[in-house]
C-alpha positions in Angstrom: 102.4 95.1 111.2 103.2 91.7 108.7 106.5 91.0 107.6 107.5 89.6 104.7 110.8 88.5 102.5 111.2 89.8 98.9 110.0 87.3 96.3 107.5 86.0 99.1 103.8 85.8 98.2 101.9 86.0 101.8 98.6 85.8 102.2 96.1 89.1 102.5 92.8 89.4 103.8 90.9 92.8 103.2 87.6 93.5 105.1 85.6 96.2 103.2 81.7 97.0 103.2 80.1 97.5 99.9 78.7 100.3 98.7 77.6 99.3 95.4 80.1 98.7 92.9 79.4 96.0 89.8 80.0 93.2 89.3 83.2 92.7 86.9 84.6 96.2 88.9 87.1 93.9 91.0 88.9 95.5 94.3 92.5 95.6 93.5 95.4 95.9 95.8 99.2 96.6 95.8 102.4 97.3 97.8 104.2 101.1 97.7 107.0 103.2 99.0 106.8 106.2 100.0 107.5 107.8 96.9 104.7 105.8 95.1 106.4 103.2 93.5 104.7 99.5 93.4 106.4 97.4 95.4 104.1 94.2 95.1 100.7 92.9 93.9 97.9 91.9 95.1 96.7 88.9 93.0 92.9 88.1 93.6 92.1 84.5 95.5 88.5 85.0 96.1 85.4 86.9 97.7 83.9 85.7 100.7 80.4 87.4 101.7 77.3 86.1 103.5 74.9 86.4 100.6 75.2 85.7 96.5 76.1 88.7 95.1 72.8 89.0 93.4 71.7 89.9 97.1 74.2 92.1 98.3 72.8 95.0 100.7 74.5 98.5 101.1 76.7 98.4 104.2 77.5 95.0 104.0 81.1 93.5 104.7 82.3 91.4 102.6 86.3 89.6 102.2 88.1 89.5 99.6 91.9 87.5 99.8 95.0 88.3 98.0 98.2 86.7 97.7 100.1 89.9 97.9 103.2 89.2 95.7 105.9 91.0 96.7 109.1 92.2 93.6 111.7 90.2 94.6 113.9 93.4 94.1 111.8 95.5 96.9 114.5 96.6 99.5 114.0 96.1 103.4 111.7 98.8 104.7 108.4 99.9 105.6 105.8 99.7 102.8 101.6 100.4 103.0 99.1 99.0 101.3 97.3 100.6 98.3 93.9 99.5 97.6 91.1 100.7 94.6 88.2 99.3 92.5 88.8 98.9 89.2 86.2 100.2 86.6 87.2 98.1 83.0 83.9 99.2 81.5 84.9 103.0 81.7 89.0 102.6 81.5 88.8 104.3 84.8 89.8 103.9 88.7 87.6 104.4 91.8 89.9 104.9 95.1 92.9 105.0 96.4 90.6 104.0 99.5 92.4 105.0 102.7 92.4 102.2 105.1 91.9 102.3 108.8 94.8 102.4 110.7 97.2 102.8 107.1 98.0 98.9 107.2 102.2 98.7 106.6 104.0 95.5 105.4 107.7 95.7 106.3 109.8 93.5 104.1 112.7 92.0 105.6 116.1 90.2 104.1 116.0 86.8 103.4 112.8 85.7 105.0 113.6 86.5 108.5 110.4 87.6 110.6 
């Protein structure tokens, strides 16, 4: 498990294998309670895979890194991660994906780790 302060921005990396999504459908990712609510976002860095994306294979891993930006207003707790593929073309989302092993951030007061 990570920890994190409120207002802190760590950094994220997300492993995932690609099953064929285009290009300009970005992954997205973001921090939630239990009850749902957004707790932080996941602002894009960068995609890191062994090929161009022109050559991309089914089953292929590929990274991409976040600067997960957590509200400076999230209380201490226990919070997962939320991630999705965003569809712009067709106003639509693919996912919630579930991730292995439910990946939980807990945010702590005032930066302590």
């Amino acid at each position: 498990m990570t920890a994190a302060a409120p207002a802190s921005v760590p950094r994220l990396s997300l492993y995932w294998e690609w099953q064929g999504n285009a290009e300009g459908e970005p992954l997205r990712a973001s921090l939630v309670d239990d009850g749902g609510k957004t707790r932080g976002w996941g602002n894009w860095l960068q995609t890191v895979a062994p090929l161009p994306r022109s050559e991309w294979q089914e089953g292929m891993v590929v990274r991409d890194d976040f600067g997960l930006a957590i509200f400076d207003d999230t209380p201490p707790g226990e919070y997962r991660l939320a991630v999705w593929i965003e569809r712009p073309a067709k106003n639509e989302t693919v996912g919630v994906f579930p991730l292995e092993g439910e990946v939980k951030i807990r945010v702590v007061p005032g930066g302590a780790k």
